[in-house]
C-alpha positions as CSV (number, residue, x, y, z in Angstrom):
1,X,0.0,0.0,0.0
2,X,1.6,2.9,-1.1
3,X,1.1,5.9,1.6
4,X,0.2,9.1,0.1
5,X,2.1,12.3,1.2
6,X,-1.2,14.3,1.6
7,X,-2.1,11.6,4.2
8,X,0.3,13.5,6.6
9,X,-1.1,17.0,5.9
10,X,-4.5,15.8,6.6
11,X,-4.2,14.3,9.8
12,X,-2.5,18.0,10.8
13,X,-5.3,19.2,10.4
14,X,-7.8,16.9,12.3
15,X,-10.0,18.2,14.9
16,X,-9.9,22.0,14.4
17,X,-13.5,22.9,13.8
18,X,-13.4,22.2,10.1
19,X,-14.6,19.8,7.5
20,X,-11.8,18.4,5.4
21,X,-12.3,18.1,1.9
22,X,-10.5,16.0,-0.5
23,X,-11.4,16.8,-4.0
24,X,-9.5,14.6,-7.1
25,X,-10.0,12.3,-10.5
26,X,-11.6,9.3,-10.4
27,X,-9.0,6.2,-9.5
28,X,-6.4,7.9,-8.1
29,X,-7.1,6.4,-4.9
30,X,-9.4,8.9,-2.5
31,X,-11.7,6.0,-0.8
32,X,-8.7,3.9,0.1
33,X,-6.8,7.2,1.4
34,X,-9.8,7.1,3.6
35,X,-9.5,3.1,4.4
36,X,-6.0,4.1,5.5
37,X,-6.5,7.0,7.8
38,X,-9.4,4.9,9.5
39,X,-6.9,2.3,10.5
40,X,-4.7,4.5,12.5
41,X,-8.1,5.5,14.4
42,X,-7.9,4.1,18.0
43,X,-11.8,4.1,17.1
44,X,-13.3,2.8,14.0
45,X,-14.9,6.1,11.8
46,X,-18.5,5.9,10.2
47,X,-17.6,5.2,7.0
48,X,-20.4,6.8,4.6
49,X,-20.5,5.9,0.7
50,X,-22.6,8.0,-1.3
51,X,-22.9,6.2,-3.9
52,X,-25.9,4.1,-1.5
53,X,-29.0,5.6,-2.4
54,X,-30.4,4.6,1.2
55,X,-27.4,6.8,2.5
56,X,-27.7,9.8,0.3
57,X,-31.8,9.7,1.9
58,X,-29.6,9.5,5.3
59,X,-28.0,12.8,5.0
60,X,-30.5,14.6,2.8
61,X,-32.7,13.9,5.9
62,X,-30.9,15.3,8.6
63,X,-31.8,18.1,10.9
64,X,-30.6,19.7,14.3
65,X,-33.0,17.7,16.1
66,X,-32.0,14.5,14.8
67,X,-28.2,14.7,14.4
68,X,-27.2,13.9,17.4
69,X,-29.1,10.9,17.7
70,X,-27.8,9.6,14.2
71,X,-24.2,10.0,14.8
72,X,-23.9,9.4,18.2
73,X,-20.9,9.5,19.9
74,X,-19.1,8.7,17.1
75,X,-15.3,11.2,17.0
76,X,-14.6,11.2,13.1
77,X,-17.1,10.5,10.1
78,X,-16.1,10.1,6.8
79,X,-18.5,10.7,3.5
80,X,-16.9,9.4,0.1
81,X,-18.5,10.4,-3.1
82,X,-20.1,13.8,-1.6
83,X,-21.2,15.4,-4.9
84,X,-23.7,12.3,-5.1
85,X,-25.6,14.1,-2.4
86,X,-27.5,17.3,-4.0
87,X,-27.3,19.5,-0.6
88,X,-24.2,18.5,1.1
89,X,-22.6,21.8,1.9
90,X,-24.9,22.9,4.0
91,X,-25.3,19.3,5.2
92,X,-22.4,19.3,6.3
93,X,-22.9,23.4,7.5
94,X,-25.2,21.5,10.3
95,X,-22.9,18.9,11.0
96,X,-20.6,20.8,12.0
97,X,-22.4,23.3,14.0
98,X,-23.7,20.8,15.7
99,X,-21.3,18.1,16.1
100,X,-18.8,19.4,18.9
101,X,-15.5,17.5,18.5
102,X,-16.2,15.5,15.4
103,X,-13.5,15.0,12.3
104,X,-15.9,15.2,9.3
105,X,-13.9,14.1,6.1
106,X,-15.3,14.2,3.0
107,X,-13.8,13.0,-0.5
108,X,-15.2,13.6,-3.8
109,X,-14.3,13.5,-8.0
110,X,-15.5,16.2,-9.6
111,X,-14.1,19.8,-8.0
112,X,-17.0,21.8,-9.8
113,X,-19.7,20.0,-8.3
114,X,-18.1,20.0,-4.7
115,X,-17.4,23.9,-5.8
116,X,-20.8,25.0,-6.5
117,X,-22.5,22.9,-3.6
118,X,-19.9,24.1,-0.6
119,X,-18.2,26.8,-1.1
120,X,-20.5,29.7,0.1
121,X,-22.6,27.4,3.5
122,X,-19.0,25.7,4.6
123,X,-16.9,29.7,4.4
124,X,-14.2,29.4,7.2
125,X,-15.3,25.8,7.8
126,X,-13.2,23.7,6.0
127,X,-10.1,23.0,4.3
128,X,-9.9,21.6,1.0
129,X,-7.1,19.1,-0.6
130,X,-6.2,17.8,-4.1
131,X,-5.1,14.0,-4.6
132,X,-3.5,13.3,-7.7
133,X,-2.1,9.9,-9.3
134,X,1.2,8.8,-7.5
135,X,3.5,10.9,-7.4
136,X,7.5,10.2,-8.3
137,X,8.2,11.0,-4.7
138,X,5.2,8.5,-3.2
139,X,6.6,5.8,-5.6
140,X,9.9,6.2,-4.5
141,X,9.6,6.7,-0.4
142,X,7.4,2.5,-1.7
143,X,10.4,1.6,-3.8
144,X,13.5,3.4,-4.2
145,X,15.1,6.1,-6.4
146,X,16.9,3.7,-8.3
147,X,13.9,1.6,-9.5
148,X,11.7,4.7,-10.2
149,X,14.7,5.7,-12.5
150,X,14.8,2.6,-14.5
151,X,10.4,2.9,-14.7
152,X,10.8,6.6,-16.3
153,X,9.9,5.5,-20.0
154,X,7.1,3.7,-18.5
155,X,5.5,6.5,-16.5
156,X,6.0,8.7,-19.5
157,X,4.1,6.4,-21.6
158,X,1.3,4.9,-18.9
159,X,1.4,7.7,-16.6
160,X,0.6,6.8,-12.5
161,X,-3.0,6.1,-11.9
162,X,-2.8,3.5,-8.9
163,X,-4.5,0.8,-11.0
164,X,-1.8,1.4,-13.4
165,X,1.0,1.0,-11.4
166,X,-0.4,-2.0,-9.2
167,X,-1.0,-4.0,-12.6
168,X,1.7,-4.1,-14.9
169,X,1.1,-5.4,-18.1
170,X,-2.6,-4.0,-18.2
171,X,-1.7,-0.3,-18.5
172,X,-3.5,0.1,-21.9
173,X,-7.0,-1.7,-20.8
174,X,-7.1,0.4,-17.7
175,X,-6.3,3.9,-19.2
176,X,-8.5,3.5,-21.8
177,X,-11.5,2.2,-19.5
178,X,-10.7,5.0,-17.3
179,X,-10.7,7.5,-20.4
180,X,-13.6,6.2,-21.5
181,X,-15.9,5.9,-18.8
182,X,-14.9,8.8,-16.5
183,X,-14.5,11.3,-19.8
184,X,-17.0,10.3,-21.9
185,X,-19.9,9.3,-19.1
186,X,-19.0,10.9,-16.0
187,X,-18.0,14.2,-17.4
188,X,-21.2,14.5,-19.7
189,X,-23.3,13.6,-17.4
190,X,-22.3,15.7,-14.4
191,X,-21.9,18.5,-17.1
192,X,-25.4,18.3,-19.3
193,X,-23.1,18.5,-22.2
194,X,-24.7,16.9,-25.1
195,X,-21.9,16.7,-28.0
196,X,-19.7,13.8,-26.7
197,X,-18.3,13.8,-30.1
198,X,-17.3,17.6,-29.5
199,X,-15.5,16.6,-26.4
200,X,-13.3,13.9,-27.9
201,X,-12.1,15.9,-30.6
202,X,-11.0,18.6,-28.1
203,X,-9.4,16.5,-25.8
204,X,-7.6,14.5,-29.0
205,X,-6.2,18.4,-29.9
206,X,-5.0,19.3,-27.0
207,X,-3.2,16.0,-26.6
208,X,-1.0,16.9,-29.7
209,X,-0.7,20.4,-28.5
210,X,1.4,19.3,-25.2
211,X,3.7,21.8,-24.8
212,X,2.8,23.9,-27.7
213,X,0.8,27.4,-27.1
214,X,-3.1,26.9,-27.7
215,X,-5.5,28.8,-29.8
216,X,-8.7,28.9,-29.0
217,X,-9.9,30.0,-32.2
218,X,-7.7,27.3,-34.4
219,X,-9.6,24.9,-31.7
220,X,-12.6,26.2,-32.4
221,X,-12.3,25.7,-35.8
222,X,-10.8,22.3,-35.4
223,X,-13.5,20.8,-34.1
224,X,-16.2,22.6,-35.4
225,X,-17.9,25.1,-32.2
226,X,-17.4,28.2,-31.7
227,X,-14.4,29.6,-29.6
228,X,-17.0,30.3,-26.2
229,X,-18.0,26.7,-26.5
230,X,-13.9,25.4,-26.8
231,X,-13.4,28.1,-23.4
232,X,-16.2,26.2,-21.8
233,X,-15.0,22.8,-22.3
234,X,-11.9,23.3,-21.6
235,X,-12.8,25.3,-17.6
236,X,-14.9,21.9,-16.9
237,X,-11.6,19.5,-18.4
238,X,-10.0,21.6,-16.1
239,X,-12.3,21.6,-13.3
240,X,-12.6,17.5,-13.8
241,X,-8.8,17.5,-13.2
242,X,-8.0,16.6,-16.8
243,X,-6.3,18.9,-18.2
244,X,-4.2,21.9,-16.1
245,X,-3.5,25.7,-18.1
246,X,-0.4,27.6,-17.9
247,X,-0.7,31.4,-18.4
248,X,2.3,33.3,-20.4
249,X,3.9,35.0,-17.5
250,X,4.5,39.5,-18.0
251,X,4.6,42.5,-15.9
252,X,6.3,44.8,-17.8
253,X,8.0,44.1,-20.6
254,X,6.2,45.1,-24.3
255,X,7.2,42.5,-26.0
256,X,5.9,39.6,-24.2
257,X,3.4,37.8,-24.9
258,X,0.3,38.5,-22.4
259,X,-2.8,36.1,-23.2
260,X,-1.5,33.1,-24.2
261,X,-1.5,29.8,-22.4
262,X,-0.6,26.3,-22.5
263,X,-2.5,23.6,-21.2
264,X,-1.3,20.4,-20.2
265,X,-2.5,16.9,-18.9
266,X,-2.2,16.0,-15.0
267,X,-1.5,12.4,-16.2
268,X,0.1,11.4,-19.2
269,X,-1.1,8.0,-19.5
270,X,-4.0,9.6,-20.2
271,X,-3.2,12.1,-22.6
272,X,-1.9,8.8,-24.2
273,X,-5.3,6.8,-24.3
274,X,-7.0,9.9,-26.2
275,X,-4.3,9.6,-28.9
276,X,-4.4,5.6,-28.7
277,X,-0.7,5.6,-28.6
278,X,1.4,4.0,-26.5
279,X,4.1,3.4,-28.9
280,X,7.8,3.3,-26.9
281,X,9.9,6.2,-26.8
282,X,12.1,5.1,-29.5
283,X,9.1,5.2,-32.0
284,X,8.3,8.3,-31.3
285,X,8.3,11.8,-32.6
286,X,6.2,13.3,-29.4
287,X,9.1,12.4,-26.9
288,X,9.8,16.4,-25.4
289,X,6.4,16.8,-25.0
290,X,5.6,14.2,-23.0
291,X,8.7,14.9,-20.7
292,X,7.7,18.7,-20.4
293,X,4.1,17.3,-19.3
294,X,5.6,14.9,-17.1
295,X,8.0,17.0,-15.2
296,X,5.4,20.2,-15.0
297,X,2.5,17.7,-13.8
298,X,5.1,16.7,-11.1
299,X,6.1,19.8,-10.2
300,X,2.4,20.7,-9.2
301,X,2.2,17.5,-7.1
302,X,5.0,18.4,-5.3
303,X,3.9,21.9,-4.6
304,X,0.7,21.1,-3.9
305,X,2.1,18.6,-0.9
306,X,4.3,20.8,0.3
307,X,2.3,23.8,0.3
308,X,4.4,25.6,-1.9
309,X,2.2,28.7,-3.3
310,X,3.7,29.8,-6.3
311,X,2.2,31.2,-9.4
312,X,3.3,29.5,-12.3
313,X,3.7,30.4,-15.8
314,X,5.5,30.0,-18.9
315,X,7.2,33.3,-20.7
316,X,7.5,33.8,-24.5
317,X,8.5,37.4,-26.3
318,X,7.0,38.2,-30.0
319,X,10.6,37.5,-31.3
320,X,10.3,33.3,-30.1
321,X,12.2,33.6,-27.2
322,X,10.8,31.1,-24.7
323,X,10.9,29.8,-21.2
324,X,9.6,26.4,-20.0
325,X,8.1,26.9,-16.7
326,X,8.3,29.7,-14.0
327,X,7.4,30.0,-10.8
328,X,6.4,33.5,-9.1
329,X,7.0,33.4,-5.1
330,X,7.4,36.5,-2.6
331,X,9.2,38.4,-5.5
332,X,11.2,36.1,-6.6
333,X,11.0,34.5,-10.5
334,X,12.8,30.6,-10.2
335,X,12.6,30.0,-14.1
336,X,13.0,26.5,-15.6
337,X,14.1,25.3,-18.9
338,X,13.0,21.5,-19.6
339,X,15.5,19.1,-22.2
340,X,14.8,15.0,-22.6
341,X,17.8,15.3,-24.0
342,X,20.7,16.4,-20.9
343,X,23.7,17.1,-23.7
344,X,21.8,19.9,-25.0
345,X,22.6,23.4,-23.7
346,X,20.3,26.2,-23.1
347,X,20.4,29.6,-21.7
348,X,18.2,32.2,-20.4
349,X,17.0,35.2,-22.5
350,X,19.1,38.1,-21.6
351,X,16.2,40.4,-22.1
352,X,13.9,38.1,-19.4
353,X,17.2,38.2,-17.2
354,X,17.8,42.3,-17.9
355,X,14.0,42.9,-17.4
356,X,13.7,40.4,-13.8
357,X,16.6,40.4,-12.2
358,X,15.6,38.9,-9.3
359,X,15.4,35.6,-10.5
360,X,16.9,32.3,-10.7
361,X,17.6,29.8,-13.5
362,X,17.8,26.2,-13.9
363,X,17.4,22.9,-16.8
364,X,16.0,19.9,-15.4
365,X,16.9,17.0,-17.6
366,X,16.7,13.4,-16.7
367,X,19.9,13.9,-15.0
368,X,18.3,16.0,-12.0
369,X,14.8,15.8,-12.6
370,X,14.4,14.1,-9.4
371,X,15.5,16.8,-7.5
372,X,12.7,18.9,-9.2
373,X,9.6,16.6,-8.7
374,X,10.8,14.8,-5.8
């Protein structure tokens, strides 16, 4: 059982008067998070799954008067698949009010429905967390660095969904499954989209743009909508934990690039099953842009468990110069350049290092890339 490094942050944070949240794709491994924080409990929790019609009637039927009586004595409750039930922020609002020294954890898939059902009855009553596929630094803290090394071609290729890595030899079956059934059923669904077909040719574009600026308008046209419709898809990819955007960094100099933006997948084995290509690296003519997806999803992992609030960005100039990745904390620019190949040199624009000078400058290859995500 590989432990998760949010597992840590969350138990930091148990018993202070707020409802945890722990928001995520489907299959990266939320409900056995769950499993594994109940078995350090000196009590077992109520374990909730709303995917139980007869429990989603539970909690839609709760009042002041009869919480108490429901839950009882019990010190930490835990509610997996929230955004099944249709009221549950301010369910949980009276939980909490009324529940004096209770953990309340709740877990669910799909960030825009827990959004738009929490945010405004749980304000300065909860905390909410992110859990992603494995990250290189779970895998290695199971393994060891050595091993994760010698698995990079296969993590570029079949990315780290849990089912992924914990059945070797099935990768393709899984990722597609999971592609199919969580983009094309899930996402639809939740969504009231009604243009599947729309939604696969998106997703199939922005799979060969990795890495490469995106236009709206040349998406637009690609697959046929107009550009408000590609904007719209592309927030609830985004807000499904599909896809990620990166904004083109500028504060003052004229001529950068302002409105443009990348957008990238959090897991390339799935970025992979919309192409149908899981062709070796050898084969392949897409090899740098599914290392700059790898290393830039990683990088957000890592950030995201340590608490590390930078803004990122990438930076581009009308005249084609171009960095990676940047990260904007307290001031201070930390700009990255990202090269599969580790012979290759690079250098940082002088007119990004004349215009920012308080910056820093680094190329992650595969020679120190575990430095960077781990």
């Amino acid at each position: 059982m590989v432990e998760r490094d949010i597992q840590n942050i969350l138990e930091n944070r148990f018993f202070d008067s707020k409802v945890i949240i722990v928001t995520g794709p489907r299959q990266v491994g939320k409900t056995t998070l769950l499993r594994q924080i109940a078995e350090k409990q000196k009590k077992e929790p109520l374990f909730l799954n709303c995917d139980d019609p007869e429990v989603r009637q539970m909690l839609t039927g709760i009042n002041s008067k009869t919480i108490q009586s429901l839950f009882g004595n019990q010190k930490m409750i835990m509610i997996d698949e929230a955004q099944r039930v249709s009221n549950i922020g301010l369910i949980l609002k009276l939980m909490v009010d009324n529940l004096k020294d209770v953990q309340i954890i709740v877990t669910g898939s799909s960030s825009f429905d827990l959004s738009n059902k929490m945010n405004e009855p749980l304000t300065g009553r909860k905390y909410t967390y992110c859990l992603y596929p494995f990250s290189v630094r779970e895998l290695v803290k199971d393994t060891n660095m050595m091993s994760q090394i010698q698995m990079l071609e296969q993590r570029l290729l079949f990315g780290s969904y849990p089912d992924v890595v914990n059945n070797p030899g099935r990768e393709r079956e899984i990722l597609l499954n999971i592609a199919e059934s969580y983009l094309f059923k899930d996402i639809l669904s939740a969504s009231g989209l009604r243009k599947p077909a729309v939604l696969e040719k998106l997703v199939i574009a922005l799979a060969l743009q990795v890495g490469s600026e995106v236009s709206y308008s040349e998406l637009a046209n690609t697959v046929g909508v107009n550009m408000e419709t590609v904007e719209r898809y592309i927030d609830l990819l985004e807000k499904c934990f599909v896809v990620f955007r990166l904004s083109a960094f500028s504060r003052n100099l004229r001529s950068e690039i302002k409105k443009s933006r990348k957008i990238y997948f959090y897991d390339n084995g799935i970025r992979n099953a919309m192409l149908s290509n899981f062709q070796p690296l050898s084969l392949r003519q897409d090899v740098g842009a599914l290392w700059e997806n790898f290393i830039i999803s990683e990088r957000i992992k890592r950030n995201q468990y340590d608490n590390n609030y930078a803004k990122i960005y990438f930076w581009r100039t009308f005249q084609q110069q171009e960095i990676d990745y940047i990260e904007d904390k307290d001031g201070t620019l930390s700009a990255f350049e990202i090269k599969w190949n580790e012979k290759k040199r690079s250098r940082l624009p002088m007119s990004f290092a004349a215009t920012y000078p308080q910056h820093t400058f680094n190329v992650i290859n595969r020679e120190n890339y575990m430095d960077f995500v781990g």
